[in-house]
N, C-alpha and C positions, 0 to 999 in steps of 0.2 A: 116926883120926877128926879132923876140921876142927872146931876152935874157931870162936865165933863169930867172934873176932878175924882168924882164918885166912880164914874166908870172906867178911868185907868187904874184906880184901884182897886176896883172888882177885877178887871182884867192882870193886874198882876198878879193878883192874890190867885186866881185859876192858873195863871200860868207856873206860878210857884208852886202849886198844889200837882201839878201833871209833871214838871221836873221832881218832884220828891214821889212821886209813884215810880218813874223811872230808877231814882235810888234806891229807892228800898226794894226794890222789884228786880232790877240786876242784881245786889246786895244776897239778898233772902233767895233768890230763885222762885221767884213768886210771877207765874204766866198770868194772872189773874190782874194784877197793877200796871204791867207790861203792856199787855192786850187796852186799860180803858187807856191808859198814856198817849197811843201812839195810834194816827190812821191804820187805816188797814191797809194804806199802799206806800206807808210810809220805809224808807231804806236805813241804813249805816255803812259808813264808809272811813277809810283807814287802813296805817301798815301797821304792824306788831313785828319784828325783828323781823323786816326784809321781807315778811308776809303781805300782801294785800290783802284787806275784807272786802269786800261789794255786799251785801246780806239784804234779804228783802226780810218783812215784820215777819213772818214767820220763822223764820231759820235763824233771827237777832234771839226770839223769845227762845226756841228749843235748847239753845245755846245757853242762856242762860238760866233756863230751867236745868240743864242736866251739869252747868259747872256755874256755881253762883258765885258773885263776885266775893264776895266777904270770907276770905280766909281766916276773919278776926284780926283783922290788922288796919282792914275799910276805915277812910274817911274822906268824905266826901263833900262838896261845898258851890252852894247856888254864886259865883262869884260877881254876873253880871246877869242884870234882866234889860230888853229894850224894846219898846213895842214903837208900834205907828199904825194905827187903824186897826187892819185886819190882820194881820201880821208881827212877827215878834222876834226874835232872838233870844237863849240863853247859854249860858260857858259855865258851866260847870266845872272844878279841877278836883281828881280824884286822886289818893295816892292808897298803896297797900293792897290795890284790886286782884285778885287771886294772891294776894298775900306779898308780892315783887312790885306788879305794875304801876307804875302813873298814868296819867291821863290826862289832858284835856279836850272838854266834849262840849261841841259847840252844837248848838241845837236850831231847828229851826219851826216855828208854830204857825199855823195860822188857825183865823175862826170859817170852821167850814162845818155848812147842814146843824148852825148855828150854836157850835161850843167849840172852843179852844182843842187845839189837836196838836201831840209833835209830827210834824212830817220828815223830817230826817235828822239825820246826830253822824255828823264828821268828827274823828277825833284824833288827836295827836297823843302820840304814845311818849311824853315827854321823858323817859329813863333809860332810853335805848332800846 
């Protein structure tokens, strides 16, 4: 039987595992890690120089299928995890993303049709 302790561990160890599918998956250009990451009605949202994003999961993935983040310059960082139940948080801070960008990418999870899922990712373009 799983201690409570057991199972916030299992549950961050999944949630750290679907935040690192998101990195290497915007990273690499890889729809395939994007896609188990994320619901399928999951959003992103954000400005990039005076731009808004709004983006539903499909047009987040095409996106970065056809311009991947890692210029060679990517590095990227799980900085904060926080759960409670069914539900989670994590912050991620990126810098070098298309080779310029920063980032930070606040995420949000829940456990839904019973596994951990991102549902959205807000981020701030921390470099102007």
């Amino acid at each position: 039987m799983l201690t409570l302790g057991d199972k916030l561990e299992k549950d961050l160890t999944e949630v750290r595992r679907l935040i690192n599918l998101y990195i290497e998956g915007a990273a690499k250009g890889d729809g395939d890690k994007l896609n188990e990451a994320f619901h399928a009605s999951a959003h992103w949202f954000g400005t990039v120089g005076g731009v808004d994003y709004a983006l539903d999961k499909k047009s987040f993935v095409d996106l970065m299928v056809s311009q991947p983040g890692d210029a060679g310059a990517l590095v990227a960082e799980i900085v904060d995890v926080q759960i409670d139940g069914s539900a989670a948080t994590a912050t991620v801070k990126e810098t070098g993303f298309w080779g310029t960008l920063a980032f930070t990418d606040f995420f949000q999870l829940a456990m839904l049709d019973g596994r951990w899922q991102i549902t959205s990712k807000t981020f701030a373009n921390t470099n102007g």
